[in-house]
C-alpha positions as CSV (number, residue, x, y, z in Angstrom):
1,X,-34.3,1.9,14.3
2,X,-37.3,-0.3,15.2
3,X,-40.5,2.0,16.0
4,X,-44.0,-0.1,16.8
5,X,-47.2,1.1,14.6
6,X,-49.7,2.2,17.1
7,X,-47.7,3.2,20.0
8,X,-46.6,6.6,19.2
9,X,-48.2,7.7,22.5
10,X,-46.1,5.0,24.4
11,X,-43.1,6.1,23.1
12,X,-40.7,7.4,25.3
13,X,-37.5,8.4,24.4
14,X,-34.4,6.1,22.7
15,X,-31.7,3.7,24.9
16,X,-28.2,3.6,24.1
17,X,-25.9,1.1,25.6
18,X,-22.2,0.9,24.6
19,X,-21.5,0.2,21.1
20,X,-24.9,-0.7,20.0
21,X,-27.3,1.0,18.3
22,X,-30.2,3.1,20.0
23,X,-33.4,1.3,20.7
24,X,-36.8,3.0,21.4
25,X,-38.2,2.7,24.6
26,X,-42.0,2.4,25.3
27,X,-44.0,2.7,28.6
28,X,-46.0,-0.7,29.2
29,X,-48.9,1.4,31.0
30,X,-49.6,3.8,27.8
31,X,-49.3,0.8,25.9
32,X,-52.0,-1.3,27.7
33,X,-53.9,1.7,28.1
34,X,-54.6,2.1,24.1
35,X,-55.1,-1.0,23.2
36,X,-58.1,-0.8,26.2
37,X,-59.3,2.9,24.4
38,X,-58.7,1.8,21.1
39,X,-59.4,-1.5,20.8
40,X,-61.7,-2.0,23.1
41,X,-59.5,-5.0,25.3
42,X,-59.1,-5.6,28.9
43,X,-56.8,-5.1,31.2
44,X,-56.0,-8.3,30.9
45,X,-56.2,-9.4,27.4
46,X,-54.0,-6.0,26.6
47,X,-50.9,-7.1,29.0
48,X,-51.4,-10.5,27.2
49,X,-51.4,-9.1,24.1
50,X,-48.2,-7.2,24.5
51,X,-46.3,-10.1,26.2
52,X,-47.1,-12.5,23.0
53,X,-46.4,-10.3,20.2
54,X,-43.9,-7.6,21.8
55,X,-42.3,-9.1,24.6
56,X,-42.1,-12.1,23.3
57,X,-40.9,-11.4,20.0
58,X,-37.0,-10.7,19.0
59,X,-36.1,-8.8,15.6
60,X,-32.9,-8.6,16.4
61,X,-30.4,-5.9,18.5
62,X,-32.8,-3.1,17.5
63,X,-35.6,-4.3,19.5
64,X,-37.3,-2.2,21.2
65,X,-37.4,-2.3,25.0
66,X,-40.6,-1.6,27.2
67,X,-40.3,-0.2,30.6
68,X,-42.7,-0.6,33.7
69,X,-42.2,2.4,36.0
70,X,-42.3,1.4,39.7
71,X,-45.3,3.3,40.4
72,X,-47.4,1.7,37.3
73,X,-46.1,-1.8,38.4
74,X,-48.4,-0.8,41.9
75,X,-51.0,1.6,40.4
76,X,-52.1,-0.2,36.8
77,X,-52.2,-3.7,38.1
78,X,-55.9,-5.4,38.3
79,X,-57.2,-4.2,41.5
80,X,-53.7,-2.4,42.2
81,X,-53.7,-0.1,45.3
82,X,-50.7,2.0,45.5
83,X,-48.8,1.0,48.6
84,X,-48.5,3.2,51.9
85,X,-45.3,4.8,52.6
């Protein structure tokens, strides 16, 4: 199984799907969030970041998946205000 160096805080849990092999599973929000505390990026440049070198790269059926929540879609956006209901 694929893990990411770095992310151990982002790491959520394993996928299964049927008949192929588990896949981590990382929150994108945790993930943005420490490459802002730890290395010191933007919002911006972290989400850009991920989406070049993690989203945007295949190793194969083991690839680890990254999830946006609904709420962190709203809430962790530039300028995001969470909606009304």
């Amino acid at each position: 199984m694929i893990t990411w160096t770095g992310f151990d805080d982002a790491l959520l849990g394993f996928a299964e799907r049927c008949t192929q092999p588990p896949v981590a599973v990382y929150d994108l929000a945790t993930m943005i969030d420490i490459l802002i505390n730890r290395d010191g990026m933007t919002w911006d440049e972290a989400h850009e970041h991920i989406e070049y070198n993690y989203l945007g790269g295949w190793t194969g059926e083991q690839t680890p998946l990254i999830i946006t929540l609904w709420r962190d879609e709203v809430l962790d956006s530039p300028g995001g205000e969470q909606e009304q209901t």
